[in-house]
N, C-alpha and C positions, 0 to 999 in steps of 0.2 A: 567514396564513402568516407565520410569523418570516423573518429578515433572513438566518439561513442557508439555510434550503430553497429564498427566490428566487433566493439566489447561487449555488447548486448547483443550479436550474432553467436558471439563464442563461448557465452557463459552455461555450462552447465547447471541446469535445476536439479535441487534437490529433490527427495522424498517428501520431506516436508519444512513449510515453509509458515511465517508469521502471519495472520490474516489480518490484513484490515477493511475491515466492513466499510461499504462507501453508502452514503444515503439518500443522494440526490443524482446520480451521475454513474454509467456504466460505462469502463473503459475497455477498451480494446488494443492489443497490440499495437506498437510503436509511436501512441499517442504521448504527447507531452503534455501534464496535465499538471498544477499546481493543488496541492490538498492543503487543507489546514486542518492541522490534528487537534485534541485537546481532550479527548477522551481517555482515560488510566488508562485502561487494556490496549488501547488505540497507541497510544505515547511509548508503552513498554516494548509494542512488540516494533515500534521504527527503533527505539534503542537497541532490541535483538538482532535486526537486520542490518543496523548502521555496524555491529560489533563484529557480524561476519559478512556475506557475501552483499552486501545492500539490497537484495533481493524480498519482494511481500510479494502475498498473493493479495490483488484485491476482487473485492467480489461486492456486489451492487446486495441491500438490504431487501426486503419482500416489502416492510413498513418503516418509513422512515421516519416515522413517529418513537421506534423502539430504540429507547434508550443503552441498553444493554442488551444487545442482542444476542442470541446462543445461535446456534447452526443450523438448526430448524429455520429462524429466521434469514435465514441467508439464499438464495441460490446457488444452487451446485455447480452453478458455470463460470469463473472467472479469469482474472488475467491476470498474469506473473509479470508485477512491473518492478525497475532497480531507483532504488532513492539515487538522485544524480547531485540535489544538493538539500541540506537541510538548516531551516534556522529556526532559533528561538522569539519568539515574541516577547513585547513588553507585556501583553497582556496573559501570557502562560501556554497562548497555543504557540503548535508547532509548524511551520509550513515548511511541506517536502515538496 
């Protein structure tokens, strides 16, 4: 077992954690998966995660049509995945 997967074995979750709403793509558990951010809400809360445990919750949209989604729009079942690395784009999004 590499140095990532014990650190993702060993990491306590919180009570609560940053959503980010996914709109094309349902993740599951110990998938490595490339996003590209670019949405405010979306942007803020990898900044909140990046500034403590790197931990979000993501969770798949109901309409990926919806721009700004609220919680109603979302599913109630998602996955706690850790930002491993993050970068800036020239074009302003973000890929984690």
């Amino acid at each position: 077992m590499d140095a990532t997967n014990q650190e993702m074995q060993s990491v306590e979750i919180p009570e609560e954690l940053p959503v980010l709403p996914i709109k094309d793509l349902v993740v599951f558990p110990y998938m490595i998966v490339p996003l590209f951010v670019n949405r405010e809400i979306t942007v803020a809360a990898v900044d909140h995660a990046l500034a403590s445990n790197r931990l979000v919750f993501l969770v798949a949209q109901r309409d990926e049509t919806t721009e700004n989604p609220e919680s109603s729009d979302l599913y109630e079942v998602g996955t706690v995945g850790m930002i491993m690395r993050m970068r800036k784009l020239t074009d302003g999004r973000i890929k984690i």
